[in-house]
C-alpha positions as YAML, in Angstrom:
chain: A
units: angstrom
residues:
- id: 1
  name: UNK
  ca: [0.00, 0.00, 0.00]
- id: 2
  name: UNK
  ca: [1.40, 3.15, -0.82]
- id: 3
  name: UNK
  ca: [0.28, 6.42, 0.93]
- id: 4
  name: UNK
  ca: [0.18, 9.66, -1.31]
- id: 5
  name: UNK
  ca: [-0.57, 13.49, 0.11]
- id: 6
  name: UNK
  ca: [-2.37, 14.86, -2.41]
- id: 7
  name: UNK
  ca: [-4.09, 18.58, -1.61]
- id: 8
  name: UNK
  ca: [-3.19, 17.77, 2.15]
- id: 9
  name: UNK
  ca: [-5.62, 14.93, 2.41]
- id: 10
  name: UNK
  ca: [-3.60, 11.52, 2.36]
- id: 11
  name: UNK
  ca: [-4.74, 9.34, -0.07]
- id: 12
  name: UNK
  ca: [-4.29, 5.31, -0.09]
- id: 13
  name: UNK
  ca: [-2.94, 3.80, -3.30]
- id: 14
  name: UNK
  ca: [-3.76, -0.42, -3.34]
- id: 15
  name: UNK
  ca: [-0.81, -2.54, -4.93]
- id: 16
  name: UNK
  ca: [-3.09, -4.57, -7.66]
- id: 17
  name: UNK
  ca: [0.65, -4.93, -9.59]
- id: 18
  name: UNK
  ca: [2.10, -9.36, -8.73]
- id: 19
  name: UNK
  ca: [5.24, -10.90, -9.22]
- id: 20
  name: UNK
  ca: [5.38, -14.28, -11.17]
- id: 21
  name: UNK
  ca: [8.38, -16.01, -10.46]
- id: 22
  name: UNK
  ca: [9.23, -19.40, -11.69]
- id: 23
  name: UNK
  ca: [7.51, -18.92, -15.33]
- id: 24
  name: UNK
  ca: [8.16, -21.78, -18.20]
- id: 25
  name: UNK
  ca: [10.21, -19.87, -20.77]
- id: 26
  name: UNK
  ca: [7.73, -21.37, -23.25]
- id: 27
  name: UNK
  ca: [4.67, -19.50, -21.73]
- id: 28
  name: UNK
  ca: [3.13, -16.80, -23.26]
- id: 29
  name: UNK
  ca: [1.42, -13.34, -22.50]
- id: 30
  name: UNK
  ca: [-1.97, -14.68, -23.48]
- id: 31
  name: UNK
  ca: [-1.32, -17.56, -21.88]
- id: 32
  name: UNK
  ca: [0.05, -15.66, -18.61]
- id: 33
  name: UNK
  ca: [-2.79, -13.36, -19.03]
- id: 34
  name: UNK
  ca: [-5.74, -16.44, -19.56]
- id: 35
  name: UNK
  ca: [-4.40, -17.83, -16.96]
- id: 36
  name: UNK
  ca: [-4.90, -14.82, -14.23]
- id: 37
  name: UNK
  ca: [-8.52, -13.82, -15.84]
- id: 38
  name: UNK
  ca: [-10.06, -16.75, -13.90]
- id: 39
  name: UNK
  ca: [-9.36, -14.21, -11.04]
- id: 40
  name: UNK
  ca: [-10.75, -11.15, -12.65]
- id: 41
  name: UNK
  ca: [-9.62, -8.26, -14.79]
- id: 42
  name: UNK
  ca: [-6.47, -8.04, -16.06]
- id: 43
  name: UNK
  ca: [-5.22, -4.84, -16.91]
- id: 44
  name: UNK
  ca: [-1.74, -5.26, -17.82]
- id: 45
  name: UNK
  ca: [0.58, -8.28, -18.37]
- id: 46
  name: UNK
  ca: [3.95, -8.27, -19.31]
- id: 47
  name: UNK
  ca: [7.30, -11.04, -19.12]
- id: 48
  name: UNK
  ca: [10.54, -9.29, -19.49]
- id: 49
  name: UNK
  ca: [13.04, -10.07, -21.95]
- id: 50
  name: UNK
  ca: [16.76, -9.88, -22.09]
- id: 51
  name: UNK
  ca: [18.35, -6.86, -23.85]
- id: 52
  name: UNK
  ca: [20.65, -8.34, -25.62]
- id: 53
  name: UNK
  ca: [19.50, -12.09, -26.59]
- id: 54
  name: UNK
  ca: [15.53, -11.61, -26.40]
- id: 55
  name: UNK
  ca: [15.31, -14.67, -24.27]
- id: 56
  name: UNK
  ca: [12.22, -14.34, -21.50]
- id: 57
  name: UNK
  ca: [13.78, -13.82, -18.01]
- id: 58
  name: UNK
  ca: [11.58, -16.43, -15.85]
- id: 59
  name: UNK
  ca: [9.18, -14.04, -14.51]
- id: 60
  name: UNK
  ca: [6.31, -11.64, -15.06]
- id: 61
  name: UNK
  ca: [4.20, -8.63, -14.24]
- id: 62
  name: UNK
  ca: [0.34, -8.75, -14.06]
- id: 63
  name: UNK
  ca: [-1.64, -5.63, -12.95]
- id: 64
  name: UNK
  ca: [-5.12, -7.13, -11.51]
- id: 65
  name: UNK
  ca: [-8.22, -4.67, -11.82]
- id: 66
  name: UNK
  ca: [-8.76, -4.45, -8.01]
- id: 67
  name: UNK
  ca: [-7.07, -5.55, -4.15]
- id: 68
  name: UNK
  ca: [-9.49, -8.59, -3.85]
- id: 69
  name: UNK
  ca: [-8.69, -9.78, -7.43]
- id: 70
  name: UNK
  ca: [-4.89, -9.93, -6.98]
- id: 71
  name: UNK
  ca: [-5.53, -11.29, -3.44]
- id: 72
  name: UNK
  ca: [-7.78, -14.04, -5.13]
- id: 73
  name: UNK
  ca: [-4.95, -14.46, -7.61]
- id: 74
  name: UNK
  ca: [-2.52, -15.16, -5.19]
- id: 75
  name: UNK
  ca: [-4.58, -17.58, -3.26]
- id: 76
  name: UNK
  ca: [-5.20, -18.96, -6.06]
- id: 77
  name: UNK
  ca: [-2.59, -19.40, -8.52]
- id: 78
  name: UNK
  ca: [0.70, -19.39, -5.66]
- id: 79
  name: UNK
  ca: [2.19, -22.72, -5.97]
- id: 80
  name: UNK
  ca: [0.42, -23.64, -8.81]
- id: 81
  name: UNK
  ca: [1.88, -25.68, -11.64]
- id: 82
  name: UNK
  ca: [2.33, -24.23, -14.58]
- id: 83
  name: UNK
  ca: [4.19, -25.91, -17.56]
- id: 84
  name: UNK
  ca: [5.96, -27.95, -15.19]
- id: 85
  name: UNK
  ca: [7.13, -25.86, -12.86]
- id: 86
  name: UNK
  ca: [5.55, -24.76, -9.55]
- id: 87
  name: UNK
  ca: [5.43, -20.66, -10.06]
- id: 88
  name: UNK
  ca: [5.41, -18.19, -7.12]
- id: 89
  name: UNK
  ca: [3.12, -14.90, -7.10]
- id: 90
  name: UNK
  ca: [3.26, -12.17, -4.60]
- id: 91
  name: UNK
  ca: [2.55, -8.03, -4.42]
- id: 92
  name: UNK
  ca: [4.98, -6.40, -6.83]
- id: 93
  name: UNK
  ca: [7.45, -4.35, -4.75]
- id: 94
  name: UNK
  ca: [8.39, -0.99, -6.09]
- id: 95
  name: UNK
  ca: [11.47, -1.05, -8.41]
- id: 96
  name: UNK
  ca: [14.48, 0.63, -5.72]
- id: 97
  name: UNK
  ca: [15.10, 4.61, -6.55]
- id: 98
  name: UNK
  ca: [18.77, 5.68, -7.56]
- id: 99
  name: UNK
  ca: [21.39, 3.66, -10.17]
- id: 100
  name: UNK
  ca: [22.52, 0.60, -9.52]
- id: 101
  name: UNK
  ca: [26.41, -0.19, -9.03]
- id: 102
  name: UNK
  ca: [28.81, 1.71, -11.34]
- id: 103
  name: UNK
  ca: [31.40, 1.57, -9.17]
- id: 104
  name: UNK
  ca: [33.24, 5.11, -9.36]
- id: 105
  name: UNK
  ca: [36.44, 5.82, -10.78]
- id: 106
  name: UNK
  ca: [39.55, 3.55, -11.29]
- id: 107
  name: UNK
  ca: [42.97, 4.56, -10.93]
...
């Protein structure tokens, strides 16, 4: 849950955004996206790719249309087989602010 002050009056944000960890590399977005419709809207889906070989990653995003249909779709589909493999959903956690690494300067 994310809180938000917007015109001084807080304002509460739901997380309808889940993890899918675990995915078949042979699954598909409509697939992914059939899949979490048993549980109710889906308004987004998406499974990450790598930059440079454009090979899927293992693991997905699916935005829900509401709290109780993501919490249905975790109850739901969490441990679930899918293609062989047992996948994992949870709330998406917010990507981490500032870069990643880099190091600094060698010598």
């Amino acid at each position: 849950m994310t809180l938000l002050v917007h015109n001084f009056f807080p304002v509460f944000r739901m997380n309808n955004k889940l993890f899918v960890g675990n995915l078949s590399f042979k699954l598909s977005e409509a697939e992914l996206e059939s899949m979490f419709g048993e549980f109710g809207t889906v308004v987004s889906c998406s499974i990450p790719t790598d930059r440079e070989t454009g090979r899927k990653r293992g693991f997905a995003f699916v935005e829900m249309g509401s709290q109780a249909e993501a919490e249905a779709a975790i109850k739901g589909l969490n441990g679930r087989d899918c293609e062989g493999r047992q996948i994992a959903v949870s709330i998406a956690q917010p990507k981490p602010k500032g870069g990643g690494g880099g190091g600094g300067r060698r010598y």
